[in-house]
C-alpha positions in Angstrom: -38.2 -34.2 -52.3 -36.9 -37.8 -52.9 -33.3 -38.2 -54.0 -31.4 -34.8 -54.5 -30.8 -35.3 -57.7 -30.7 -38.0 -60.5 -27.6 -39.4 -60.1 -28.0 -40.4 -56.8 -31.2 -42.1 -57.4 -29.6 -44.5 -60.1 -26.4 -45.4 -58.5 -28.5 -46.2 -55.5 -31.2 -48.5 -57.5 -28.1 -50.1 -59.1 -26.7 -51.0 -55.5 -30.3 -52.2 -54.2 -32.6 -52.8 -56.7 -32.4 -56.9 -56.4 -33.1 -56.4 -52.5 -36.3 -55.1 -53.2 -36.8 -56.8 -56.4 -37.9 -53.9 -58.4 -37.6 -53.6 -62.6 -37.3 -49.4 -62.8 -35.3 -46.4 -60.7 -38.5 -45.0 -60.2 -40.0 -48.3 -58.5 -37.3 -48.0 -56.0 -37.5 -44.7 -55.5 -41.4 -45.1 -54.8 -40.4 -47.9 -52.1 -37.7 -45.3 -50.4 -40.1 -42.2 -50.6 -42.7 -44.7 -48.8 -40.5 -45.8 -45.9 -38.8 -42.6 -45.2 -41.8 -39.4 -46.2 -45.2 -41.4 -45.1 -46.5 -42.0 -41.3 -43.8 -44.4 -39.3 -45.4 -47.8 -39.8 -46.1 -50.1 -36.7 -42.7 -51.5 -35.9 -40.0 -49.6 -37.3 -37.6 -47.9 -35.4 -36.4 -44.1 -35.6 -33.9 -41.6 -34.2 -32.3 -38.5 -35.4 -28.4 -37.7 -35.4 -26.8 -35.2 -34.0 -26.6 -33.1 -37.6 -30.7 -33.7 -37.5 -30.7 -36.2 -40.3 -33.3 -39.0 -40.1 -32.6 -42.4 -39.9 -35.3 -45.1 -40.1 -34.7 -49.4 -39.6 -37.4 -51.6 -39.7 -36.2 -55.1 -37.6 -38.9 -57.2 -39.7 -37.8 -56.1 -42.9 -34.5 -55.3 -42.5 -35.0 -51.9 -44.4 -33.1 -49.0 -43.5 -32.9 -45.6 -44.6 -31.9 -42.0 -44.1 -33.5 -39.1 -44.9 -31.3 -35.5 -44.7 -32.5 -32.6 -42.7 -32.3 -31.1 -46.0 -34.9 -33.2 -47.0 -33.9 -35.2 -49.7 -33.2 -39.5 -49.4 -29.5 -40.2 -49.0 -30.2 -43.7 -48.7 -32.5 -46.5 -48.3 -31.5 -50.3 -48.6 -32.1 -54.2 -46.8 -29.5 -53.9 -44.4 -27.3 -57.5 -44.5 -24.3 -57.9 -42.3 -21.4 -59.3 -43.9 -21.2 -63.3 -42.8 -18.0 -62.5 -41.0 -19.2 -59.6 -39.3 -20.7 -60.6 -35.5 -23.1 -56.8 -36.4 -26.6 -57.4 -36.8 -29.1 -55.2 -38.8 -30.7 -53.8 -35.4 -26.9 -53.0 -34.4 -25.7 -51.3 -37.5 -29.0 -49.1 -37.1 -28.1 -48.0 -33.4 -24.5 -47.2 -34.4 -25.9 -45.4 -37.4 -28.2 -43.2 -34.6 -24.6 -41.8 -32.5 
């Protein structure tokens, strides 16, 4: 199951589709149900929280998502710290894995 429903599929591909440069919802939702349902690629970095959920952060890339133990993608996006922020991407995934 990708998204859990509709919704939550388009407000997401509204907030990242010019990350991944993708024209359609579905094209997005393709790239998320990639990252987070296929075989771990070479690379990218996982952990579960402590509610079982699945979070996934490649350092190349910069993609991160997060798949529910439900099963269902609650998010997936090109993580970008803020130009104040002293965060990286690799930190905001470990702090996202607590």
């Amino acid at each position: 199951m990708p998204f859990k429903h509709r919704y939550a599929l388009e407000r997401h591909f509204i907030r990242h589709e010019l990350e991944f440069g993708v024209g359609t919802a579905e094209e997005y939702e393709a790239l998320a149900d990639a990252f987070m349902l296929d075989a771990r690629r070479a690379g990218v970095l996982e952990c579960n929280r402590a509610n079982r959920d699945l979070v996934r952060f490649d350092p190349s890339t910069k993609e991160y998502g997060v798949l529910a133990k439900a099963g269902f993608i609650l998010t997936y996006m090109i993580v970008t710290p803020l130009a104040s922020s002293r965060t990286t991407a690799l930190q905001y995934f470990q702090s996202n894995c607590q």
